[in-house]
N, CA, C and O atoms as CSV, one atom per row, in Angstrom:
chain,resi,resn,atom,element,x,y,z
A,1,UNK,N,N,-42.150,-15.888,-8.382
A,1,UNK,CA,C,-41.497,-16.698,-9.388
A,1,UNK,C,C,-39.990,-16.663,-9.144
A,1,UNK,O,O,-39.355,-15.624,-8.964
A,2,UNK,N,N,-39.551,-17.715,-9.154
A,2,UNK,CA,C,-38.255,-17.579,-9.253
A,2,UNK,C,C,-36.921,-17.924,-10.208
A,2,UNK,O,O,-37.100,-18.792,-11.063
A,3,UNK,N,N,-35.989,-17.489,-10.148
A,3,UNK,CA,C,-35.161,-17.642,-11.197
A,3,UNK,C,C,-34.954,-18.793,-11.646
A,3,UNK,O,O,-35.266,-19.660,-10.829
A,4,UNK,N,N,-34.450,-19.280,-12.864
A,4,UNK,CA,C,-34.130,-20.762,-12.922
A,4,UNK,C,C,-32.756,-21.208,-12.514
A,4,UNK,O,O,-32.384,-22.279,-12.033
A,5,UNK,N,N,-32.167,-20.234,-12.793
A,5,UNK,CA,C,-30.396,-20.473,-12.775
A,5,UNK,C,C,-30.050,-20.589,-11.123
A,5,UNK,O,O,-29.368,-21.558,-10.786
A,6,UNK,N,N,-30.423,-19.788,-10.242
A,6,UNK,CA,C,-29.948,-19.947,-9.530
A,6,UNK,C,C,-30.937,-19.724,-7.659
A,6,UNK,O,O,-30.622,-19.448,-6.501
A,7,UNK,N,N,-32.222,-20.073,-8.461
A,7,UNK,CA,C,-33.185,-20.789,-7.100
A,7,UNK,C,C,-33.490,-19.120,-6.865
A,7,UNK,O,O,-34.580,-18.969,-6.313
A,8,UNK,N,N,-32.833,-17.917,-7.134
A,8,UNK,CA,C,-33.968,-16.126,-6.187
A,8,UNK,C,C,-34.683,-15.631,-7.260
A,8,UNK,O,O,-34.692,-15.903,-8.461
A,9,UNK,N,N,-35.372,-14.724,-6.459
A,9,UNK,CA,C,-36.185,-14.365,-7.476
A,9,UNK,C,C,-35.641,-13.392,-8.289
A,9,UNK,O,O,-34.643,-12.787,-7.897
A,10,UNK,N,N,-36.369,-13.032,-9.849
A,10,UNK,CA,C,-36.073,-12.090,-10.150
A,10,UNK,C,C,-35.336,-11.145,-9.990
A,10,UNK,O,O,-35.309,-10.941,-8.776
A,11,UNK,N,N,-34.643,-10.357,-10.555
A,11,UNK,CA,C,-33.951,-8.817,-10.337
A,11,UNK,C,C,-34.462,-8.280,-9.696
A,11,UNK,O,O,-35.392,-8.188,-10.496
A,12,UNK,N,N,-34.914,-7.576,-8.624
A,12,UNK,CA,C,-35.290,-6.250,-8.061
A,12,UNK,C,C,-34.704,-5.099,-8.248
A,12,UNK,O,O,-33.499,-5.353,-8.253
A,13,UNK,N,N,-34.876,-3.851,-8.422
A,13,UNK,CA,C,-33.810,-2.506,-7.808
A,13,UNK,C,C,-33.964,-2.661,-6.503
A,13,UNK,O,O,-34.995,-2.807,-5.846
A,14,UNK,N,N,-32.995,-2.624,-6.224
A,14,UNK,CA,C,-33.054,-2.565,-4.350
A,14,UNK,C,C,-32.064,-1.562,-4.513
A,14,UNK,O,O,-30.906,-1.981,-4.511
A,15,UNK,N,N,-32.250,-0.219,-4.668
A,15,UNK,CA,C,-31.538,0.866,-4.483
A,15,UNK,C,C,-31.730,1.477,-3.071
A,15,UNK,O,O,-31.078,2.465,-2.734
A,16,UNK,N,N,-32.570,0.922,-2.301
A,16,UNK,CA,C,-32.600,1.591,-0.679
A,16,UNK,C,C,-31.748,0.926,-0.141
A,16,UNK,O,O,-31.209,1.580,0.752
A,17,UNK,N,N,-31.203,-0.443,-0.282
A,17,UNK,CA,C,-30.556,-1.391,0.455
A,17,UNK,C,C,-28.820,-0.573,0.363
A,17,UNK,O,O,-27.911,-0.641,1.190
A,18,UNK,N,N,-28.861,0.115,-0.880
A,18,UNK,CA,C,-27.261,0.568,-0.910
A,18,UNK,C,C,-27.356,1.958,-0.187
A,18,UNK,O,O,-26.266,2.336,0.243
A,19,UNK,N,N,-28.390,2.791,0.043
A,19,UNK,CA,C,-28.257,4.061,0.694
A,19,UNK,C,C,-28.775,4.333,2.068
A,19,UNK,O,O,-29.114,5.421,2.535
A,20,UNK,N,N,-28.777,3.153,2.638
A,20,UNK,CA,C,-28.934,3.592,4.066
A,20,UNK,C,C,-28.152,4.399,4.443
A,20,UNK,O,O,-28.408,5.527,4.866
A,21,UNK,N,N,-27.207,3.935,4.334
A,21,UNK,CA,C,-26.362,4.782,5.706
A,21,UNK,C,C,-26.076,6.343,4.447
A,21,UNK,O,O,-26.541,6.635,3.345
A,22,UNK,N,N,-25.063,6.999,5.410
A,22,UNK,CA,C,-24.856,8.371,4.733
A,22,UNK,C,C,-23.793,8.295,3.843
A,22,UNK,O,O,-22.974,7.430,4.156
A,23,UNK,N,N,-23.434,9.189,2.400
A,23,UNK,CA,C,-22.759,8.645,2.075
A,23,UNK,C,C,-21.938,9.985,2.417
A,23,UNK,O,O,-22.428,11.108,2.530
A,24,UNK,N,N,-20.311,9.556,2.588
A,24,UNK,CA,C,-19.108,10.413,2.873
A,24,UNK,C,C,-19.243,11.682,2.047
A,24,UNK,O,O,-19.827,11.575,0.969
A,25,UNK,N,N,-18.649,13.194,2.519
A,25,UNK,CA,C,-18.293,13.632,1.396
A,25,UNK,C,C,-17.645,13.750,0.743
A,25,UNK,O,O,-16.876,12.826,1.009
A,26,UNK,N,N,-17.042,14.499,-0.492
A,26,UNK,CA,C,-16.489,14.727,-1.479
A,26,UNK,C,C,-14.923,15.033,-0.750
A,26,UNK,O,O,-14.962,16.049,-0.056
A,27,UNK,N,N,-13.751,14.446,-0.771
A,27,UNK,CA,C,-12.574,15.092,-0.349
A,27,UNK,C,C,-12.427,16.077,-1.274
A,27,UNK,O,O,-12.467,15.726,-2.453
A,28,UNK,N,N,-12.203,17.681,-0.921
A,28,UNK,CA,C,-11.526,18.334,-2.102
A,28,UNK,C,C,-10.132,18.412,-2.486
A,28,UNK,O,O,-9.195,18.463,-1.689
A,29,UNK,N,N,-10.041,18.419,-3.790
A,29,UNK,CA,C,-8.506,18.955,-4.743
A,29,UNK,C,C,-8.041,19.302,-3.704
A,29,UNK,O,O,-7.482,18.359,-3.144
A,30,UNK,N,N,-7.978,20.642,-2.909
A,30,UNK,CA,C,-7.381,20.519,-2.174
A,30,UNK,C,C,-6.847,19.947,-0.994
A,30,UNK,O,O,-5.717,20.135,-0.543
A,31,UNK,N,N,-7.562,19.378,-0.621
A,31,UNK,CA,C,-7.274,18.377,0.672
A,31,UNK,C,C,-6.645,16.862,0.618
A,31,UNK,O,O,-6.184,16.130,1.493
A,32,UNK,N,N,-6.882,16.674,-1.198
A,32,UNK,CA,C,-5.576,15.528,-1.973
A,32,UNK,C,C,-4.553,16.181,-2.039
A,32,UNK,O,O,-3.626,15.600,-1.475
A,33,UNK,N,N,-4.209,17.391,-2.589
A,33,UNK,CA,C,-3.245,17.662,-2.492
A,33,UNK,C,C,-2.020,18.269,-1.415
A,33,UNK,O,O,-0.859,18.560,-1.701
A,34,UNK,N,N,-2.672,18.341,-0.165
A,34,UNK,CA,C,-1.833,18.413,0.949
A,34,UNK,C,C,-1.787,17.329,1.258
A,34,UNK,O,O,-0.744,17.163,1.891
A,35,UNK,N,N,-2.485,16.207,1.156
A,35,UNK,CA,C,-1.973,14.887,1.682
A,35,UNK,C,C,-1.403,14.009,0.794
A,35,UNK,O,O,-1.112,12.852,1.099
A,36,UNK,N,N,-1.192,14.597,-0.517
A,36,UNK,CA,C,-0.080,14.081,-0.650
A,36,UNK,C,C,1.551,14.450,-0.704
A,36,UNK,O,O,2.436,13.607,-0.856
A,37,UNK,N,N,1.800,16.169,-0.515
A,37,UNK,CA,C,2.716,16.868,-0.314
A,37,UNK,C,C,3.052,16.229,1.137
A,37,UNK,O,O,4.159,15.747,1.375
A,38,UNK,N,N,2.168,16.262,1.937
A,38,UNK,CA,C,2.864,15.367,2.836
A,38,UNK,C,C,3.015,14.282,3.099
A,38,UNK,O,O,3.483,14.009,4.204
A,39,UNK,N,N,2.657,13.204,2.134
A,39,UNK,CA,C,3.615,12.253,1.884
A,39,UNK,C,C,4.530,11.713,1.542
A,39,UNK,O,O,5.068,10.611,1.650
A,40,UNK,N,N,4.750,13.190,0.825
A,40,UNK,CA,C,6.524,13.086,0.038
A,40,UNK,C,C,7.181,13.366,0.979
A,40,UNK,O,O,8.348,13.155,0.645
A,41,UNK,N,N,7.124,13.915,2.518
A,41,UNK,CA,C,8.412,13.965,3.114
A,41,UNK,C,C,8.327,12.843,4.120
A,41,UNK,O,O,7.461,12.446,4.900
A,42,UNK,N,N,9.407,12.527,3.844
A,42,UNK,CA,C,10.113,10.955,4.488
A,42,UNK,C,C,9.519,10.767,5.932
A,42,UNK,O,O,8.514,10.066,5.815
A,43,UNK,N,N,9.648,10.974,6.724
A,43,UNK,CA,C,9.404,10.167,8.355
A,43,UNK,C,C,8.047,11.060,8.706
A,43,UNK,O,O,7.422,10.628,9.674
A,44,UNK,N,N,7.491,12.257,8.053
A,44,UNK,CA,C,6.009,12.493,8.624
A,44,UNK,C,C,5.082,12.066,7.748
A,44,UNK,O,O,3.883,12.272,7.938
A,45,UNK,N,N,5.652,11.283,6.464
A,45,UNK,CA,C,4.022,10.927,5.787
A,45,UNK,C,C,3.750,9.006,6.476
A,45,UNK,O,O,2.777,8.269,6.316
A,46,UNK,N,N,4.808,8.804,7.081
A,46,UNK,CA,C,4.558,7.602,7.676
A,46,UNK,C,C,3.917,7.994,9.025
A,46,UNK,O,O,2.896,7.315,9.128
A,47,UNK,N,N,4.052,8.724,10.016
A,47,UNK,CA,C,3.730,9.669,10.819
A,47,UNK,C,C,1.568,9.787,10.914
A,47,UNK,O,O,0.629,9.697,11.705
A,48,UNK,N,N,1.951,10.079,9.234
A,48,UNK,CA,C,0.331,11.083,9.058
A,48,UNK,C,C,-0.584,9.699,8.744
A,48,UNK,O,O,-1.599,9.336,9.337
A,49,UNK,N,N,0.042,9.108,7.724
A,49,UNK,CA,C,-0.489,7.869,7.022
A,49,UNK,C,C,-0.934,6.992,9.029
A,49,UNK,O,O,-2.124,6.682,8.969
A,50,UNK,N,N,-0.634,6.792,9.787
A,50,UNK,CA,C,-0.789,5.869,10.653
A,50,UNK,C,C,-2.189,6.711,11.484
A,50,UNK,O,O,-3.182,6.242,12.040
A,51,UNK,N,N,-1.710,8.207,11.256
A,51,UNK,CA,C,-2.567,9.167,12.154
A,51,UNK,C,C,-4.456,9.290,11.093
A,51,UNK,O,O,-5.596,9.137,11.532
A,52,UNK,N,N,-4.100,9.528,10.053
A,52,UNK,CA,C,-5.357,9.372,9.056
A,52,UNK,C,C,-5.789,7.748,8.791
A,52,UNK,O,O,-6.834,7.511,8.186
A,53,UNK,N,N,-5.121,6.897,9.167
A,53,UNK,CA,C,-5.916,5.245,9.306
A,53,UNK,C,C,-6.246,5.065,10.537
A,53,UNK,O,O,-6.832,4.007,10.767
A,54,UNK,N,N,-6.039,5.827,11.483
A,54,UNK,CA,C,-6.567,5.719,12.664
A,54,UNK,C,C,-7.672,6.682,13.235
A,54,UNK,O,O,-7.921,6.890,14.422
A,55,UNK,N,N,-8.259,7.203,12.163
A,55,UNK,CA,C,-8.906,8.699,12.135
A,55,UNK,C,C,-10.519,7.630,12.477
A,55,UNK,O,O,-10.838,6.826,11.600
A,56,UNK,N,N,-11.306,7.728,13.631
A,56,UNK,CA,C,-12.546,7.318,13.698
A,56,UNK,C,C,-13.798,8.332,12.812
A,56,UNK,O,O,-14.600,7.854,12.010
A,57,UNK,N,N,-13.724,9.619,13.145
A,57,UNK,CA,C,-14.510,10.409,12.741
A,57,UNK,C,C,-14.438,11.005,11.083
A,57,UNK,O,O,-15.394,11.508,10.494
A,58,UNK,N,N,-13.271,10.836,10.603
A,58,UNK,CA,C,-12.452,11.368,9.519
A,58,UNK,C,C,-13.119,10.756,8.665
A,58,UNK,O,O,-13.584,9.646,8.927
A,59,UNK,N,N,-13.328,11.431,7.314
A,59,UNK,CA,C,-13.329,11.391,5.874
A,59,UNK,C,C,-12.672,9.378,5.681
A,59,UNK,O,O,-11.530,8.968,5.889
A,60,UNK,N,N,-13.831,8.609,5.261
A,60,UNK,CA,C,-13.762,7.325,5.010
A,60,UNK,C,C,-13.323,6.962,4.284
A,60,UNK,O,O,-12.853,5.828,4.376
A,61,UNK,N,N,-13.173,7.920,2.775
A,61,UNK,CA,C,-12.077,7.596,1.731
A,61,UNK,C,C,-10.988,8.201,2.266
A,61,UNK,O,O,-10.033,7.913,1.545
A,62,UNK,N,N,-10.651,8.885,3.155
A,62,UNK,CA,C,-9.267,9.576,3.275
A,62,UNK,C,C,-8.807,8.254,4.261
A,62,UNK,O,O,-7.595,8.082,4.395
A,63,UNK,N,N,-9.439,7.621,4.729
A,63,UNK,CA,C,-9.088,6.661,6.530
A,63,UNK,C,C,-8.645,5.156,5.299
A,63,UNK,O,O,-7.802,4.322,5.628
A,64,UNK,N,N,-9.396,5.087,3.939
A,64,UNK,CA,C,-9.293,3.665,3.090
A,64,UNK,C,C,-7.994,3.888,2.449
A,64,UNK,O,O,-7.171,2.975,2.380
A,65,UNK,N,N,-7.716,5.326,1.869
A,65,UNK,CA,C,-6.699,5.087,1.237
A,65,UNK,C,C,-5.053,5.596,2.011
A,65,UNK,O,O,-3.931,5.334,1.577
A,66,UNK,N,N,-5.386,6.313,3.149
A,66,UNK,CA,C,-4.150,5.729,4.256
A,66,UNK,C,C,-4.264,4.184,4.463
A,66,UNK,O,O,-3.181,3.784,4.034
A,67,UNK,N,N,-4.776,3.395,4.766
A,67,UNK,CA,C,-4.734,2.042,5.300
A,67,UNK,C,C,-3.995,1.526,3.598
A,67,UNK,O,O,-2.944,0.889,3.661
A,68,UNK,N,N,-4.435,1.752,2.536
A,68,UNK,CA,C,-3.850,1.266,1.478
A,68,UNK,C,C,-2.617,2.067,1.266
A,68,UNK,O,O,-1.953,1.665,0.310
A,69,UNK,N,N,-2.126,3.101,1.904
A,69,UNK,CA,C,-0.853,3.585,1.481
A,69,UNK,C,C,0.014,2.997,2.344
A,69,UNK,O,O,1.160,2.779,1.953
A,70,UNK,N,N,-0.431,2.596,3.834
A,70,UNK,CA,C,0.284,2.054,4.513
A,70,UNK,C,C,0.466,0.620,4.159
A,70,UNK,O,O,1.609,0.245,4.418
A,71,UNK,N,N,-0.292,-0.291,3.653
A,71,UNK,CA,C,0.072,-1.294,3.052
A,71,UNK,C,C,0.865,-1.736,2.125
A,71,UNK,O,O,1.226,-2.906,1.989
A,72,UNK,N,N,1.316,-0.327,1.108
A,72,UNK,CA,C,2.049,-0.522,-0.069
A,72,UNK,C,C,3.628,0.173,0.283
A,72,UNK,O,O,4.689,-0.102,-0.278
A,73,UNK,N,N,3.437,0.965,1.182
A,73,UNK,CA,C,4.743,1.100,1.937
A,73,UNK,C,C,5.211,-0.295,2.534
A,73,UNK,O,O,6.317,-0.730,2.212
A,74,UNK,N,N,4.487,-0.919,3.294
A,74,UNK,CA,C,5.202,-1.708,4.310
A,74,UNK,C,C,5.439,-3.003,3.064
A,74,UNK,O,O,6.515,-3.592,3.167
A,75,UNK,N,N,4.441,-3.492,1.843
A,75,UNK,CA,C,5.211,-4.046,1.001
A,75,UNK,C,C,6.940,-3.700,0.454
A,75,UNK,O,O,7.757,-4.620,0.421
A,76,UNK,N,N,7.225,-2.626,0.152
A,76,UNK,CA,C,8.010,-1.621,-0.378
A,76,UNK,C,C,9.351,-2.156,0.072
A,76,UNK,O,O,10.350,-2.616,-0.481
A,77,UNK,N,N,8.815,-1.817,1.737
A,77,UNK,CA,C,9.786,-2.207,2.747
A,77,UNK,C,C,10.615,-3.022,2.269
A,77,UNK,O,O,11.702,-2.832,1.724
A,78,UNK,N,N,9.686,-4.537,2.645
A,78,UNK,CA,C,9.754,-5.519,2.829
A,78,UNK,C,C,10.692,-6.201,1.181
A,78,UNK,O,O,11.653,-6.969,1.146
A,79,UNK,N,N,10.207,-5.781,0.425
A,79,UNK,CA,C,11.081,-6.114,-0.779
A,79,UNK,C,C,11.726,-5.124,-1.097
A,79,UNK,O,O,11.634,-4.979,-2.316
A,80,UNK,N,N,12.600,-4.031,-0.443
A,80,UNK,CA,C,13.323,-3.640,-0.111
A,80,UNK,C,C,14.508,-4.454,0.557
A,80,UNK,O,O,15.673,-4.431,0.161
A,81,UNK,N,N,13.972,-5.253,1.749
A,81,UNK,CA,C,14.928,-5.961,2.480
A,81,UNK,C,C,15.445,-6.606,1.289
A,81,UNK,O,O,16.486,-6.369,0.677
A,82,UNK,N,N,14.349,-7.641,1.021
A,82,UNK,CA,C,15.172,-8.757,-0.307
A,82,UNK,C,C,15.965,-8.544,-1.109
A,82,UNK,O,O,16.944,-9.257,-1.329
A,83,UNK,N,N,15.523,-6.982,-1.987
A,83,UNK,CA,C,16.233,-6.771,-2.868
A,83,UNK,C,C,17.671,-6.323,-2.381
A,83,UNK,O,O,18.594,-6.424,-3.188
A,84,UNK,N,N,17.892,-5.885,-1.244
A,84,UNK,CA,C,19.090,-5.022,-0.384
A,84,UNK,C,C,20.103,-6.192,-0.257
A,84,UNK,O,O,21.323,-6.058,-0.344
A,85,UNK,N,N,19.331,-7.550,-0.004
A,85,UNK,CA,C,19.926,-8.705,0.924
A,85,UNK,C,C,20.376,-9.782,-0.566
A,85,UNK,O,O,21.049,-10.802,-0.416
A,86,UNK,N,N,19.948,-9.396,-1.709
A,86,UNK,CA,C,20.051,-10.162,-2.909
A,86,UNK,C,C,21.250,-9.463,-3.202
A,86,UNK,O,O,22.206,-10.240,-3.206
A,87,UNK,N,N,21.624,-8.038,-3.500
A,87,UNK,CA,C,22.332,-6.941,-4.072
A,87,UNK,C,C,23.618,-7.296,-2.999
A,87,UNK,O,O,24.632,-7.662,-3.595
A,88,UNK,N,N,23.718,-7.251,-1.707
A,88,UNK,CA,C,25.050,-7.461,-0.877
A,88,UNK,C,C,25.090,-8.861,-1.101
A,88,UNK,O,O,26.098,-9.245,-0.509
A,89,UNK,N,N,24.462,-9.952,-1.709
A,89,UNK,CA,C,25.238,-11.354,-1.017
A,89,UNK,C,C,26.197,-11.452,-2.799
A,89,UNK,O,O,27.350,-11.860,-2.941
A,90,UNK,N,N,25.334,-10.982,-3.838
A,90,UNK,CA,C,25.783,-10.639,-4.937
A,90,UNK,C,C,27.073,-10.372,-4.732
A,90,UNK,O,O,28.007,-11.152,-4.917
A,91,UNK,N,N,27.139,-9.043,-4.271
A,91,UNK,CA,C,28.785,-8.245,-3.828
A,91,UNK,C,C,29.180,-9.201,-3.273
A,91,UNK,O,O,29.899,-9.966,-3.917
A,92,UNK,N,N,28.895,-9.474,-2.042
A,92,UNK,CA,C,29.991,-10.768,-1.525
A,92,UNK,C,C,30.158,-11.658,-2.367
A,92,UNK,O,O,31.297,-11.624,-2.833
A,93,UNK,N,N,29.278,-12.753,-2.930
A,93,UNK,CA,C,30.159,-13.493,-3.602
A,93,UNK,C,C,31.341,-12.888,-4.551
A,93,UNK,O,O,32.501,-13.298,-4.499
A,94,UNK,N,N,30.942,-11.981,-5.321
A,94,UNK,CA,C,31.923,-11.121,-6.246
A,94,UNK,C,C,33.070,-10.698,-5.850
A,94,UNK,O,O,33.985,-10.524,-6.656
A,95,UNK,N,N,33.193,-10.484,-4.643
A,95,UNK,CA,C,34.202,-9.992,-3.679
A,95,UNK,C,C,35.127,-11.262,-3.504
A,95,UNK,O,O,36.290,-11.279,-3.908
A,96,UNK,N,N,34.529,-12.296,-2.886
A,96,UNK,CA,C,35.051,-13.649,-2.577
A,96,UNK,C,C,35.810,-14.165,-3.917
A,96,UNK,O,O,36.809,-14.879,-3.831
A,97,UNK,N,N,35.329,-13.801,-5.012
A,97,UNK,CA,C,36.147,-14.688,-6.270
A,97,UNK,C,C,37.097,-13.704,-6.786
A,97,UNK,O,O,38.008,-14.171,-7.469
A,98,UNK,N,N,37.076,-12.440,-6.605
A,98,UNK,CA,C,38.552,-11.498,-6.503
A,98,UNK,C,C,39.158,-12.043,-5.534
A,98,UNK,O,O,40.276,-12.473,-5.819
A,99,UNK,N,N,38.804,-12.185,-4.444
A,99,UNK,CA,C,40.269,-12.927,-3.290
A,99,UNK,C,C,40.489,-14.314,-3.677
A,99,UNK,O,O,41.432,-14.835,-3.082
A,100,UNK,N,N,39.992,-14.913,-4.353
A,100,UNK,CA,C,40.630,-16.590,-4.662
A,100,UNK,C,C,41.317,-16.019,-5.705
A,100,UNK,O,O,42.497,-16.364,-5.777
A,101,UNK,N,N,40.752,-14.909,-6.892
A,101,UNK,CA,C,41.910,-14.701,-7.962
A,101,UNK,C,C,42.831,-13.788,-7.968
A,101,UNK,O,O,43.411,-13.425,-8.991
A,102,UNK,N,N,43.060,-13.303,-6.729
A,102,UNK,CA,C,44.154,-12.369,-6.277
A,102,UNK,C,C,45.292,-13.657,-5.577
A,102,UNK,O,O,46.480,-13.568,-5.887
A,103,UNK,N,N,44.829,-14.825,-4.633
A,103,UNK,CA,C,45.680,-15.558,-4.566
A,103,UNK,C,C,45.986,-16.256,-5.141
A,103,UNK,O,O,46.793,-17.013,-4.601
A,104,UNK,N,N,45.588,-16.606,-6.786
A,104,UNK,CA,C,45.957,-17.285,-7.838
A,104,UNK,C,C,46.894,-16.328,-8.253
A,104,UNK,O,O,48.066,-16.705,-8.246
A,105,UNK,N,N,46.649,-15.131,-8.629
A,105,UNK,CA,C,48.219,-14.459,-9.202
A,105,UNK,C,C,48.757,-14.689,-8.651
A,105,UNK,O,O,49.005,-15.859,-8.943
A,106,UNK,N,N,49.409,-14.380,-7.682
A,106,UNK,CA,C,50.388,-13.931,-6.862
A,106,UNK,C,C,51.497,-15.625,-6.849
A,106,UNK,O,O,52.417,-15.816,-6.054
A,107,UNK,N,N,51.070,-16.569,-7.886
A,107,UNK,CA,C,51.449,-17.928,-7.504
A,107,UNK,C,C,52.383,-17.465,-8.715
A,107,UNK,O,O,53.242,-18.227,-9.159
């Protein structure tokens, strides 16, 4: 019999279809918490983050959420630039209308 709404059949549990494969284990407390102590220091958690997304054999939630830390860094970056490049053209103009009104006094 099949559904009306949308042409399959019925609900099944198909709970074998989600456990084939093996599932990862458990990262422990501790092993979050060294990775993220070493992400607080500047040039090796970018370092580790590239080395744990490139991990073939490694812990699959540890390999998903490097690939997502490295993604939200390199956002970071990136509107970093903008905001850096918004903040100096700011100053320059600001700069530029002190020198037109520095050569207005001086008249």
């Amino acid at each position: 019999m099949l559904n009306q709404d949308n042409g399959h059949p019925p609900y099944q549990h198909q709970s074998s279809m989600y456990h084939q494969e093996e599932l990862a284990p458990v990262v422990k407390f501790s092993d979050w918490m060294i990775a993220l102590v070493i992400t607080a220091i500047p040039v090796l958690n970018f370092i580790m983050l590239i080395v744990w997304a490139m991990e073939t054999g490694g812990n699959p939630n540890r390999v998903n959420w490097a690939k997502a830390c490295l993604v939200v860094m390199c956002l970071q970056i990136v509107a970093g630039f903008f905001i850096m490049g918004a903040f100096m053209g700011a100053i320059s103009h600001f700069m530029g209308g002190l020198s037109q009104f520095n050569q207005l006094s001086t008249w």
